[in-house]
C-alpha positions in Angstrom: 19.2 14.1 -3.3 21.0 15.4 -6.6 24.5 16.3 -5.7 25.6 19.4 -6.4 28.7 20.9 -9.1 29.8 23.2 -6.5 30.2 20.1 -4.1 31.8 17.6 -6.9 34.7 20.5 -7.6 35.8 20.6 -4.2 36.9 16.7 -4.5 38.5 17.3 -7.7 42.6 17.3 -7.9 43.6 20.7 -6.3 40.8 21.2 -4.9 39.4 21.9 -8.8 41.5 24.1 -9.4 44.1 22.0 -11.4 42.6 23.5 -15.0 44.4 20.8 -17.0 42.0 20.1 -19.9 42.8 16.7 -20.1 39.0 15.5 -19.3 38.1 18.2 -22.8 36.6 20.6 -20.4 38.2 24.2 -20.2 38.4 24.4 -16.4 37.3 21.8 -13.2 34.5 23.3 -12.4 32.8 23.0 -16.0 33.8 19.4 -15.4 32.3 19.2 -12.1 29.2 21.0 -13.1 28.9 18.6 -16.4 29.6 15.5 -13.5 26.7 16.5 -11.3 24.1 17.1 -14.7 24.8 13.4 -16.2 26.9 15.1 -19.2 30.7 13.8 -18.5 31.8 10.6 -16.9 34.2 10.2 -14.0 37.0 8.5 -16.2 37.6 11.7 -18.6 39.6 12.7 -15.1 43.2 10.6 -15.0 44.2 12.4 -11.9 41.3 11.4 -9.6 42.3 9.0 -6.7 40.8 5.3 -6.4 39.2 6.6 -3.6 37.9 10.3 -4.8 36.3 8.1 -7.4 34.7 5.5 -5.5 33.0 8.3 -3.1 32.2 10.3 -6.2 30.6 7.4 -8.2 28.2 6.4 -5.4 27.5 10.5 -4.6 26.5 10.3 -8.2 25.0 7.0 -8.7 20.9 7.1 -8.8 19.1 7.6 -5.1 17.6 3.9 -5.7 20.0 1.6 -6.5 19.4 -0.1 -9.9 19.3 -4.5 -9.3 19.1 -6.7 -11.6 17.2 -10.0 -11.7 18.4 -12.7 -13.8 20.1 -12.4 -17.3 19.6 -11.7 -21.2 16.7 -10.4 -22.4 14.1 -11.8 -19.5 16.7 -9.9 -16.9 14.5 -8.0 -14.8 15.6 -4.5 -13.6 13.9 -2.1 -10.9 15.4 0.7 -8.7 17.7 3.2 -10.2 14.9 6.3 -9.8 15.4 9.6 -9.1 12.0 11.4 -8.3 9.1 10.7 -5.7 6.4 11.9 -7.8 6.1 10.5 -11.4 5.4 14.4 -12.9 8.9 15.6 -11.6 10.5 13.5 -14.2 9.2 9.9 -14.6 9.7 6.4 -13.2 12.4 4.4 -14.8 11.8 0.7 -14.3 8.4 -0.7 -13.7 7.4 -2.6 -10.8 8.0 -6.6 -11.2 5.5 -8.9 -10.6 5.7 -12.5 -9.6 4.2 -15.3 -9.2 4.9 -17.4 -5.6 5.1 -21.4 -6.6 5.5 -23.5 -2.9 7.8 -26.8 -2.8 4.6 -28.2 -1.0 2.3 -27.5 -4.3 1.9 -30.6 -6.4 3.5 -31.2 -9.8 0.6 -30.6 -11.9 -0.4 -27.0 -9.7 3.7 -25.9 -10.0 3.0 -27.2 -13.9 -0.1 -24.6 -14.1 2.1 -21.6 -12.3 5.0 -22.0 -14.9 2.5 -21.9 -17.9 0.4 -19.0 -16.5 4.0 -16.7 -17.1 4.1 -17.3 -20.9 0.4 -17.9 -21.6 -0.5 -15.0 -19.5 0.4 -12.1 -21.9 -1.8 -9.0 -23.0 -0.5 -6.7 -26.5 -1.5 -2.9 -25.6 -0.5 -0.2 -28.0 2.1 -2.4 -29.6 3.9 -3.0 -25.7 3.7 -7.0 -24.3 2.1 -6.6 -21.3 3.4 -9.9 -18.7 4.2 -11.2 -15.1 8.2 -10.9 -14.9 9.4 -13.4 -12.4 9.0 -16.9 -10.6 9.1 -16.9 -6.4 10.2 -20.7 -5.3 9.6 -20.7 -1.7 10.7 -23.6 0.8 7.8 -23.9 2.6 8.4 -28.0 3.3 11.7 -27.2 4.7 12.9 -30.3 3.2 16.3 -29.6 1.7 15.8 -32.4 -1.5 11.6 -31.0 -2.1 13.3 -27.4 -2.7 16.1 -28.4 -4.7 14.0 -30.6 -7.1 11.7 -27.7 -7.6 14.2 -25.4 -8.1 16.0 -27.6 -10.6 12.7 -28.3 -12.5 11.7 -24.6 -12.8 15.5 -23.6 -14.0 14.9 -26.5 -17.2 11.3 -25.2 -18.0 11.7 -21.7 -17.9 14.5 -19.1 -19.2 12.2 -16.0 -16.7 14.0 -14.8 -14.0 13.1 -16.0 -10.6 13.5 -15.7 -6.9 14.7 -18.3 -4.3 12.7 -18.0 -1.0 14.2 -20.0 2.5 14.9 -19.1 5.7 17.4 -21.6 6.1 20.5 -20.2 4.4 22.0 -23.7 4.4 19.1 -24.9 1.4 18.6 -21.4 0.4 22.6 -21.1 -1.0 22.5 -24.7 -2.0 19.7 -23.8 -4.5 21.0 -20.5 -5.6 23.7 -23.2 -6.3 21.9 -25.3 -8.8 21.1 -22.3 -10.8 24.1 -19.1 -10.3 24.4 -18.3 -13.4 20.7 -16.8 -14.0 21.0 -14.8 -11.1 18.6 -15.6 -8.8 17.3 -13.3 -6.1 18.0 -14.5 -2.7 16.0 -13.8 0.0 15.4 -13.7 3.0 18.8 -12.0 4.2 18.5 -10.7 7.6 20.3 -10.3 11.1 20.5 -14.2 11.7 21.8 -15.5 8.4 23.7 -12.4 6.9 27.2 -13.4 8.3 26.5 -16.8 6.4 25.0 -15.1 3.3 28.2 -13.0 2.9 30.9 -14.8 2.1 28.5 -17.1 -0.4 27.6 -13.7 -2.3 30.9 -12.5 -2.7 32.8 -15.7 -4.0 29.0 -16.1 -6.4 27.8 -12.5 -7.0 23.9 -11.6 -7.3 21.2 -9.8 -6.2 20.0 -10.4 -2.5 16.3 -9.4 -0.9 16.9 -8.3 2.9 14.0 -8.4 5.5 13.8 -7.0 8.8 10.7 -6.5 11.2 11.1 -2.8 10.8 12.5 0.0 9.1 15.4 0.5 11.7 16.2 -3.2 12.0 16.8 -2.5 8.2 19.2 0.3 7.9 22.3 -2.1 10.1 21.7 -4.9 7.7 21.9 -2.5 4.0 24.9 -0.4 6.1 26.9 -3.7 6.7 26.6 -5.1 3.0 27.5 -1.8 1.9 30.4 -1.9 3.9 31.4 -5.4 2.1 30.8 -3.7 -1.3 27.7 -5.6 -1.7 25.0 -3.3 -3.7 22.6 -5.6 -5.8 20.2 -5.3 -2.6 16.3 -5.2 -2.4 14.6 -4.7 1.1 11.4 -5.7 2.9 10.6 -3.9 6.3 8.3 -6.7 7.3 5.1 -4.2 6.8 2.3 -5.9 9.2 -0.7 -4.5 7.0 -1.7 -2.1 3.9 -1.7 1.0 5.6 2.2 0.1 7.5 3.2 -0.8 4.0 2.2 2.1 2.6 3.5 4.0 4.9 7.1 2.2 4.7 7.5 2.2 1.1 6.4 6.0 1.3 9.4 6.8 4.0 11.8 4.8 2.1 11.6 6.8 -1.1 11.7 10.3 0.3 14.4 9.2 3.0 16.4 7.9 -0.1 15.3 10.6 -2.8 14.5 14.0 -1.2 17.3 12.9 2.0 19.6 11.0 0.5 19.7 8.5 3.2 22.3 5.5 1.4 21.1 2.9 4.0 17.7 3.2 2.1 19.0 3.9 -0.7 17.3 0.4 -2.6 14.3 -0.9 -4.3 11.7 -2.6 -2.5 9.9 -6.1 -2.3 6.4 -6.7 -1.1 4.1 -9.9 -0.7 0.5 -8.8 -1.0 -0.7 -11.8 -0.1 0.6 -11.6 3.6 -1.5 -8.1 3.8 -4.6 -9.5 2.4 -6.5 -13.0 2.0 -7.9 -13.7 -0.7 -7.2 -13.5 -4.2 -9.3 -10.0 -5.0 -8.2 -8.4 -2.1 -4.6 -9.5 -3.1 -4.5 -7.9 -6.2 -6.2 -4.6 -4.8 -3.4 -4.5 -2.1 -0.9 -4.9 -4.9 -2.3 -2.0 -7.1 -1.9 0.2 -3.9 1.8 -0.6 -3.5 2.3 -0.1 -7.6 1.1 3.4 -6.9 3.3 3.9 -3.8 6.7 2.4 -4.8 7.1 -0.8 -4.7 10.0 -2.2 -6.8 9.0 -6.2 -6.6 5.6 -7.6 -6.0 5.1 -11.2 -5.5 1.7 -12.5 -5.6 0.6 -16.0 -4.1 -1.9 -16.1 -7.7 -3.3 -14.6 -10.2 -5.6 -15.1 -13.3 -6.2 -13.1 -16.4 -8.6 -11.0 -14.5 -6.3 -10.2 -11.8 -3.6 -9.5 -14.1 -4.3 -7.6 -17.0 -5.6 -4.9 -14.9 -2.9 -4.6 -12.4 -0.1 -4.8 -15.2 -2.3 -2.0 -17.3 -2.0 0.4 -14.2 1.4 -0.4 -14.1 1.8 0.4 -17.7 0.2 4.1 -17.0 2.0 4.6 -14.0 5.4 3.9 -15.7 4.7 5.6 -18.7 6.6 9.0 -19.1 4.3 11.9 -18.5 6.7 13.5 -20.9 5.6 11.5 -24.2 2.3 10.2 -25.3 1.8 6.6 -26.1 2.4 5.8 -29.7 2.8 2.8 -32.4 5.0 1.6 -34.4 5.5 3.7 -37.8 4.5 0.8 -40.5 1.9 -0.4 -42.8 -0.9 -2.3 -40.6 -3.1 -4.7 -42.2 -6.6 -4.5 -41.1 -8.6 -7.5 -41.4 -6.8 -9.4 -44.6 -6.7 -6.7 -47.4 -5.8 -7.1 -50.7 -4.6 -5.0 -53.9 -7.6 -3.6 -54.5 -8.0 -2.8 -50.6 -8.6 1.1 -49.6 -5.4 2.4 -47.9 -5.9 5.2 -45.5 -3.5 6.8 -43.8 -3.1 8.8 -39.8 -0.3 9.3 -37.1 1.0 6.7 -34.9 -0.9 8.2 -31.4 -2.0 5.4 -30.2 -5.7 6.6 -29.2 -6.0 7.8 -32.9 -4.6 4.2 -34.5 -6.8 1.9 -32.3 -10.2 4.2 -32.6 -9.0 4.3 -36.7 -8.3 0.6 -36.6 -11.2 0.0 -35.0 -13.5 1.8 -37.2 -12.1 0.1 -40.1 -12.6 -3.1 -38.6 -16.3 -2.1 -37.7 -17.0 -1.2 -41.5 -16.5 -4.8 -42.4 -13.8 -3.7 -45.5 -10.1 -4.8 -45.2 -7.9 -2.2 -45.8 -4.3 -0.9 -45.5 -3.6 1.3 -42.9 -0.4 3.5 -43.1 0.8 5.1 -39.8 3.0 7.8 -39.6 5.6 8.6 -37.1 4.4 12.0 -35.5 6.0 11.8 -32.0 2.7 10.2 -30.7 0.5 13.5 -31.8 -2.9 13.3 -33.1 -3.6 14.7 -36.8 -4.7 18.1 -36.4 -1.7 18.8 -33.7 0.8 16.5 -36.1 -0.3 18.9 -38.8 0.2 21.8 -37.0 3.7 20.6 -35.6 5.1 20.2 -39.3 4.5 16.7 -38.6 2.1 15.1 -41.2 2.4 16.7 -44.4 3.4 16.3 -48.0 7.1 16.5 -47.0 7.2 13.8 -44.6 4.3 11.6 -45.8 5.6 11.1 -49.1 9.0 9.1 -48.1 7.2 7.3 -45.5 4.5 5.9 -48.2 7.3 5.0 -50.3 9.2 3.2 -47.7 6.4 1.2 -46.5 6.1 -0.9 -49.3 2.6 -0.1 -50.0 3.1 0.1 -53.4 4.2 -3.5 -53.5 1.4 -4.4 -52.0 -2.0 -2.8 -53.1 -2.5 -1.7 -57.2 -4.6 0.8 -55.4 -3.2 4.6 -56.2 -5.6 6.0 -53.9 -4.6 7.7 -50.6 -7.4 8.3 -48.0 -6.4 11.1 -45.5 -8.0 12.5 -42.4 -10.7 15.0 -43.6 -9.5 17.5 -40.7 -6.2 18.0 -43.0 -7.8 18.5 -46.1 -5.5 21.0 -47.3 -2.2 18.8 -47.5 -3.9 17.0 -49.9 -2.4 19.7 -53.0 0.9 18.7 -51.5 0.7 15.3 -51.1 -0.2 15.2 -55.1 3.0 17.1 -55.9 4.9 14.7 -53.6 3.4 11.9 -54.8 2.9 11.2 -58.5 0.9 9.1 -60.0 -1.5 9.2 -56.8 -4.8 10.0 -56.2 -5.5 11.8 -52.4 -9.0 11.1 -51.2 -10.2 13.6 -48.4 -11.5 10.9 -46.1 -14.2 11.3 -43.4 -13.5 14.5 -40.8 -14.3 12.0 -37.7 -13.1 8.1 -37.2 -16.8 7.6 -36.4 -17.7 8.9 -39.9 -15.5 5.7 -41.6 -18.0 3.0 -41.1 -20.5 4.8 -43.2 -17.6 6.2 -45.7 -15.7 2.9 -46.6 -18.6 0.1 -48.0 -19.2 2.5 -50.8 -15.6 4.0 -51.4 -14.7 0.4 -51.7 -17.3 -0.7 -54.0 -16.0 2.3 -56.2 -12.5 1.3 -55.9 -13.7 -2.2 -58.0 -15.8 -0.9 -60.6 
């Protein structure tokens, strides 16, 4: 639950009525009201309290606490959202998924897991698709089996990972091998948090806390928050899909619409104790995507399991707000040349890969140029200012085109025919072609416009 300006002004010095200026804001409560919209920091104030500051920052801190998983650029992060519903706003870090690898599996099977993170990797719309973590779970209860996994995984791969024991004696031991990348501990509950403690604070990271229930939950979050520990993900110990569902569902809104701190934190899941079965597994999981779920750690998956569950992820997570786009460049389409057509259309990523794939389809390699338009399609782009002579002309020139084709021909969309005056004036010593109206229409279009461009 957003807090309020009217609320923030109150804990201000003089009860916000101090006026002083020094934060660059003419009066408290245009501080306050700046505070409670994201605008202004805490620290343009110098005469707030330790205290005022610590209960401000966490009244203003996201409803979902933000954790991070390892380090660097493979650092996993979920939590730190604001909304139930994806239209209010939009989700902010996509779900993790990992893969579970048992201390009992053999060398060669634990060999196969660590592969299937890097090999397993899908390009969609210019965005790497991937799994994000390794689970390494004690399951031999042999101190020495754990450890040696734990150290082997930590040499082979830099991905983050999570260290699964219920004895916190091995559990803190293996954290120990490997500290510094941050490994998620878990399970913390009732019996093993006074031990878990001390360890976290003297070596900092993120912790996962079960419980058999939601209310067996809210002591064990309340008494690390009271030890200043935040980096927290939690697992009510859902029974089946439709508890778990039901869970993750009361844990958002009691965070989000109730602002209930004790909640307040991402969530884990393990599919694979709700289902059997690798199918149903991955079925389970794409339910909990949908409804919250912060960390998901499959037992396994293959590239049929995968791809799907990470592309829902992709279009769950994607802002409602902006349509999916590419990168403004020069693409190469098959292995053109200089005397290659070069076409040219906007960087939505439905219009590239139906353009892209047309070309491809016509058998003739050619340069495609795609032009930043905010992810629109042509006709809108047009409309918007977006893709015309103006804003066309440096693009072509910066793409290095010219360098690369002795082609002065520019193929554009046939819907925009009339920028093609415009483009002329922009670009001298160019030729526009008004291309085929449809993307379907290029297959039949480019064989003979290439043959032309030869002769």
């Amino acid at each position: 639950m957003a807090v309020k300006g009217t609320d923030i002004v109150k804990k201000l010095p003089d009860l916000g009525k101090k006026n002083c200026k020094e934060c660059g804001f003419p009066t408290c409560f245009a501080f306050a009201m700046k505070l409670a919209s994201g605008g202004a920091t805490l620290d343009k104030c110098p005469h707030l309290s330790p205290e005022v500051t610590e209960e401000l920052e966490d009244a203003l801190s996201p409803a979902i606490k933000l954790v991070t998983v390892g380090t660097g650029d493979n650092a996993l992060q979920v939590g730190n959202e604001e909304v139930v519903f994806r239209h209010d706003k939009t989700y902010v870090h996509p779900t993790g998924i990992g893969l579970l690898i048992s201390d009992t599996e053999d060398s060669a099977k634990v060999d196969e897991k660590i592969k299937k993170i890097s090999d397993l990797q899908f390009d969609v719309v210019g965005i790497n698709l991937k799994a994000d973590l390794l689970a390494l779970k004690c399951d031999s209860g042999k101190k020495d089996t754990f450890l040696a996994l734990v150290d082997k995984v930590c040499k082979s791969t830099g991905v983050p990972f999570m260290l699964i024991c219920e004895d916190a004696d091995i559990l803190l031991a293996a954290r120990d091998i490997c500290a510094d990348r941050r490994p998620l501990l878990y399970p913390v509950t009732k019996n093993n948090i006074d031990k878990i403690i001390p360890a976290i604070k003297e070596k900092p990271g993120p912790l996962g806390v079960k419980a058999d229930s939601l209310e067996e939950l809210i002591p064990l979050t309340t008494r690390l928050k009271e030890e200043k520990i935040d980096e927290v993900v939690i697992d009510p110990g859902s029974k089946d899909l439709m508890e778990a569902i039901n869970d993750q569902t009361f844990i958002r809104r009691a965070a989000i619409k109730q602002g209930f701190r004790p909640l307040g934190y991402p969530t884990i899941a393990f599919p694979g104790t709700l289902a059997k079965g690798e199918l149903k597994e991955i079925l389970v999981a794409s339910a909990l995507v949908i409804k919250f779920a912060a960390v998901l750690i499959l037992t396994d998956f293959d590239e049929f399991g995968l791809r799907p569950l990470l592309m829902q992820r992709l279009n769950i997570y994607t802002d409602p707000r902006m349509p999916l786009s590419v990168e403004e460049k020069l693409y190469a389409v098959g292995e053109p040349g200089e005397t290659s057509p070069v076409l040219i259309t906007t960087n939505w990523a439905l219009t590239y890969f139906i353009v892209s794939a047309e070309i491809e389809s016509s058998k003739v390699s050619s340069w495609l140029l795609v032009k930043e338009a905010e992810g629109l399609g042509v006709l809108t782009a047009w409309a918007a200012g977006k893709f015309n002579g103006d804003s066309i002309a440096p693009f072509l020139k910066r793409s290095g085109v010219e360098d690369k084709t002795k082609t002065r021909k520019l193929v554009i969309p046939g819907k925009v025919a009339r920028i093609k005056g415009e483009l002329e004036d922009a670009l001298p010593g160019w030729e526009i072609i008004v291309g085929p109206r449809e993307a379907t229409e290029i297959t039949g279009f480019l064989p003979g416009y290439a043959a032309k461009l030869k002769n």
